[in-house]
C-alpha positions as CSV (number, residue, x, y, z in Angstrom):
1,X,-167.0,-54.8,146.1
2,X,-169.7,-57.2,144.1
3,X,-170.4,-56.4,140.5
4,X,-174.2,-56.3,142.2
5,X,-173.4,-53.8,144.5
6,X,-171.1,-51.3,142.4
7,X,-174.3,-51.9,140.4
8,X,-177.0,-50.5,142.8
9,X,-174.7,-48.0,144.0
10,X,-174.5,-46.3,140.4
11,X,-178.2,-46.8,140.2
12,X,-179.0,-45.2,143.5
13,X,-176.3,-42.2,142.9
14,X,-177.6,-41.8,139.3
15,X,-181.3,-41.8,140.3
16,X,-180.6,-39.0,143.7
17,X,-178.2,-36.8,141.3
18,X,-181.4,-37.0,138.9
19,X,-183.9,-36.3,141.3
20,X,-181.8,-33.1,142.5
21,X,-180.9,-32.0,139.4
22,X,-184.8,-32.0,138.3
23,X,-185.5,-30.2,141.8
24,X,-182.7,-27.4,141.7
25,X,-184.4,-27.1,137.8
26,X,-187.6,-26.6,138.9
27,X,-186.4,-24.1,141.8
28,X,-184.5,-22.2,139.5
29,X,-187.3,-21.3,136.9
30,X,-189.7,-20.5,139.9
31,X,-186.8,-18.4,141.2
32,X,-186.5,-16.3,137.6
33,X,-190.1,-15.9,137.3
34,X,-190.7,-14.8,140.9
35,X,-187.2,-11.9,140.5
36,X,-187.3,-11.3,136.3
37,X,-190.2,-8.6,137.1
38,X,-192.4,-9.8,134.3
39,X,-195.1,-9.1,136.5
40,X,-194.8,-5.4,135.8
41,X,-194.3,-5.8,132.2
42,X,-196.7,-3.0,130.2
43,X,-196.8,-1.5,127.1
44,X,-194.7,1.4,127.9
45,X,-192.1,-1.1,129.2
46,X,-192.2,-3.0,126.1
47,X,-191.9,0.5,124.1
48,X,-189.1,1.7,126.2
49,X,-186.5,-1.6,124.8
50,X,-188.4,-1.1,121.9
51,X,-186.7,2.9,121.5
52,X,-183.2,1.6,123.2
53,X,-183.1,-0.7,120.7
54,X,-184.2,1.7,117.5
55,X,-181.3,4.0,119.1
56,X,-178.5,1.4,119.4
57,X,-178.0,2.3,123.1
58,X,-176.5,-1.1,123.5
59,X,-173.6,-0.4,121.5
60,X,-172.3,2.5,123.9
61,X,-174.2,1.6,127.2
62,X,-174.5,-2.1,129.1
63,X,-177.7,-3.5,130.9
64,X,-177.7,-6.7,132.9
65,X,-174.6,-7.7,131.4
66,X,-175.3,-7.3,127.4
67,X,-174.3,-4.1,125.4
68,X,-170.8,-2.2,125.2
69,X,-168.5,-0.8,127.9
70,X,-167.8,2.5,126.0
71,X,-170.5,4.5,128.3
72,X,-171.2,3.7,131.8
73,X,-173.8,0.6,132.9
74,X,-177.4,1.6,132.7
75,X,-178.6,-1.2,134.9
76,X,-179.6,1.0,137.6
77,X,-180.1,3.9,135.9
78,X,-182.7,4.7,137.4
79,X,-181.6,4.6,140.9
80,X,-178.4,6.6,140.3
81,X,-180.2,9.4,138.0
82,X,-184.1,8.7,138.7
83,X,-186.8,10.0,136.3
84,X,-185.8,13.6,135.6
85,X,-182.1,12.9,135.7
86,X,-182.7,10.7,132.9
87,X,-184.7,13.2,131.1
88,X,-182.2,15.5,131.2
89,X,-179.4,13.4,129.8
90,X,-181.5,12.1,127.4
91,X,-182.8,15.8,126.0
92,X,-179.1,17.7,126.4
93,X,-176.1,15.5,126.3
94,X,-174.4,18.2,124.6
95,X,-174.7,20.1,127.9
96,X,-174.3,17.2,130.1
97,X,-171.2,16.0,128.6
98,X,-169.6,18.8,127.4
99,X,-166.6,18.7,129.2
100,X,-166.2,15.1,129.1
101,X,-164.4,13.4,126.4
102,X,-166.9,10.9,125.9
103,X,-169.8,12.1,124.4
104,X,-173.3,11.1,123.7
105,X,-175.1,11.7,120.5
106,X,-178.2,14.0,120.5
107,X,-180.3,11.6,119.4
108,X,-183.7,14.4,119.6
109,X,-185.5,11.4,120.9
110,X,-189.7,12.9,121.3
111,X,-191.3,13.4,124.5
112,X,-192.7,10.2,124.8
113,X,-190.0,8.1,123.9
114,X,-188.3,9.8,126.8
115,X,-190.7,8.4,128.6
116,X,-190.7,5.2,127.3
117,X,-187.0,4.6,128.3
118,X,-187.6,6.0,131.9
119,X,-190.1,3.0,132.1
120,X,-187.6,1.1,130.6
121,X,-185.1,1.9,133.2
122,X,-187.0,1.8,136.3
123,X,-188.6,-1.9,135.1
124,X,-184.7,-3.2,134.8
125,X,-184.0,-1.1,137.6
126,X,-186.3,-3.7,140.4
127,X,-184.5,-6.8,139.0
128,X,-183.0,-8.0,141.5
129,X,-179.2,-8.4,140.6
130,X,-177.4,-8.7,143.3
131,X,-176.0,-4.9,144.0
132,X,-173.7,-5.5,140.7
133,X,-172.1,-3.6,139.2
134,X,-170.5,-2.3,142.5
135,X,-170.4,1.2,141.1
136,X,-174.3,1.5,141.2
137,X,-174.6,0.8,145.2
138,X,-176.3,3.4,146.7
139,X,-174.8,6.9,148.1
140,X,-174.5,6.2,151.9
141,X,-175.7,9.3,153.6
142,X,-173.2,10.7,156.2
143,X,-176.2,13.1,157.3
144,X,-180.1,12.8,158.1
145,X,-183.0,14.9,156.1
146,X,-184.0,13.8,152.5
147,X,-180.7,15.4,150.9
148,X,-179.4,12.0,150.1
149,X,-182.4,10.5,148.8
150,X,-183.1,13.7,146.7
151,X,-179.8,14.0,145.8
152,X,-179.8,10.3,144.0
153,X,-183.6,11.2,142.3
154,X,-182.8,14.5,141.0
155,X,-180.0,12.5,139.2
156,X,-177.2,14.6,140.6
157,X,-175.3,11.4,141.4
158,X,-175.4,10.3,137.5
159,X,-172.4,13.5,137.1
160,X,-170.8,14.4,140.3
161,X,-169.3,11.7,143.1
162,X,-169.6,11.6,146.8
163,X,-167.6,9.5,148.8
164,X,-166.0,7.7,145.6
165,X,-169.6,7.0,144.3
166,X,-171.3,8.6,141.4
167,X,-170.5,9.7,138.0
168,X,-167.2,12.4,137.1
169,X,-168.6,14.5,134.9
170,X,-168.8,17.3,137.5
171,X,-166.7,18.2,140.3
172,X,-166.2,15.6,143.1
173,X,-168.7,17.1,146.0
174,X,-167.4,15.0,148.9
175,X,-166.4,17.9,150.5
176,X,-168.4,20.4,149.1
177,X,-169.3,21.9,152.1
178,X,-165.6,22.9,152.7
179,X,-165.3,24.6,149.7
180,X,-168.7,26.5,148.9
181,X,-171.2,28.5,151.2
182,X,-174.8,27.3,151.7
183,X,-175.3,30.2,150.0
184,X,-173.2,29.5,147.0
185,X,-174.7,25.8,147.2
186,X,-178.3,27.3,147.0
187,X,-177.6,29.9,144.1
188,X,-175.8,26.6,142.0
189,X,-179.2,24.9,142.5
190,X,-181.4,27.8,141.5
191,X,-178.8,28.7,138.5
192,X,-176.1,27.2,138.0
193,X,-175.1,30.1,135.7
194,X,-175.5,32.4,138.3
195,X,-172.4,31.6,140.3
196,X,-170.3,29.9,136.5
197,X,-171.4,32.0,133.7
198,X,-170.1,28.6,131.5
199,X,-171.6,26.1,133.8
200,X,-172.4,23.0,132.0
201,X,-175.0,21.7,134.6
202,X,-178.9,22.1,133.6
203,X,-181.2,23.9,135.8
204,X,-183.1,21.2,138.1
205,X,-186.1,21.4,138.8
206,X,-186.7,21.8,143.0
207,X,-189.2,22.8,145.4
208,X,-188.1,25.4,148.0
209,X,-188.1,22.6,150.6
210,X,-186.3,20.2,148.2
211,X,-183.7,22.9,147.7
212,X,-183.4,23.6,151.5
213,X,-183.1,19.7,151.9
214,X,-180.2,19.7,149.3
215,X,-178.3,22.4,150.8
216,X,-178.3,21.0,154.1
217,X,-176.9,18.0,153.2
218,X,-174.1,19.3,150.7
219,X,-173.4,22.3,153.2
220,X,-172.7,19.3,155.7
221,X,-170.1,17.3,153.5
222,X,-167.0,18.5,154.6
């Protein structure tokens, strides 16, 4: 091969590698902007990482990759626990973790830095992220209705596990319906206290439909 033509190859491969490089550039910034969600940026977003950051929740918890692995990954929090699941962990860890070995601090955070962090969570929630960590994919539902979907929102998959998904703080309710009644099932999600007199789990709030909807669907699970 000619000096002139090891030349102009280096000068062609050069110039292509720099034209790609530029274009993959270019692609990936309009990629970030289109999925980093700043588009839904708001005050009470910005206030919400404001009060995770005032209560060193990073040092415990883990969000897109940054924070500790002490406590579980909050990237989709929200999914997993939705609005008043996180509530409820945020305003009575003590009951929520009791019989866990882990536990969170009761931080007394006010009502509308609860808030705050719900926004938080369901802002970093839409990123997309591509279904990591695995542990936060969705509970598949074995059965129609709105049980699965309610049971996800009403945050009951942030303490007990169905199908190997979901937290461990309470029992594993894969096959819940084997063990307990619809009945039982029903009284648990009315009082928990009612059927355990040193029941751990906080009363959740639930429509009578919503409740019918959940016991159907954990009755099922067997």
């Amino acid at each position: 091969m000619r000096i002139r033509t090891a030349k102009a190859l280096f000068l062609i491969g050069t110039a292509v590698s720099g034209v790609l490089f530029i274009a993959l550039t270019v692609d990936t910034q309009l990629q970030v902007a289109a999925q980093a969600n700043t588009h839904r940026l708001n005050d009470q977003v910005v206030s919400g990482k404001m009060v995770w950051h005032k209560y060193n929740c990073n040092d415990c918890h883990t969000i897109l990759g940054f924070g500790g692995y002490y406590a579980p990954d909050l990237t989709r929090a929200y999914r997993r626990l939705g609005a008043q699941g996180i509530r409820q962990v945020i305003a009575h860890p003590d009951q929520i973790f009791a019989s866990s070995w882990r536990h969170m601090p009761q931080q007394h955070l006010s009502s509308d830095e609860q808030a705050q962090l719900v926004a938080f969570f369901q802002w970093v929630n839409d990123i997309p992220n591509n279904n990591w960590p695995p542990q936060d994919e969705r509970v598949v539902a074995t059965k129609g209705g709105e049980g699965p979907a309610l049971f996800s929102s009403k945050g009951c998959s942030g303490c007990h596990k169905i199908g190997g998904v979901g937290g461990s703080i309470g029992p594993d309710l894969t096959e819940v319906g084997a063990r307990l009644s619809q009945d039982t099932i029903a009284r648990i999600l009315t009082n928990p206290k009612s059927v355990k007199p040193d029941a751990t789990m906080p009363k959740i709030a639930l429509t009578p439909q919503e409740r019918a909807e959940l016991v159907k669907f954990l009755g099922g699970l067997k």
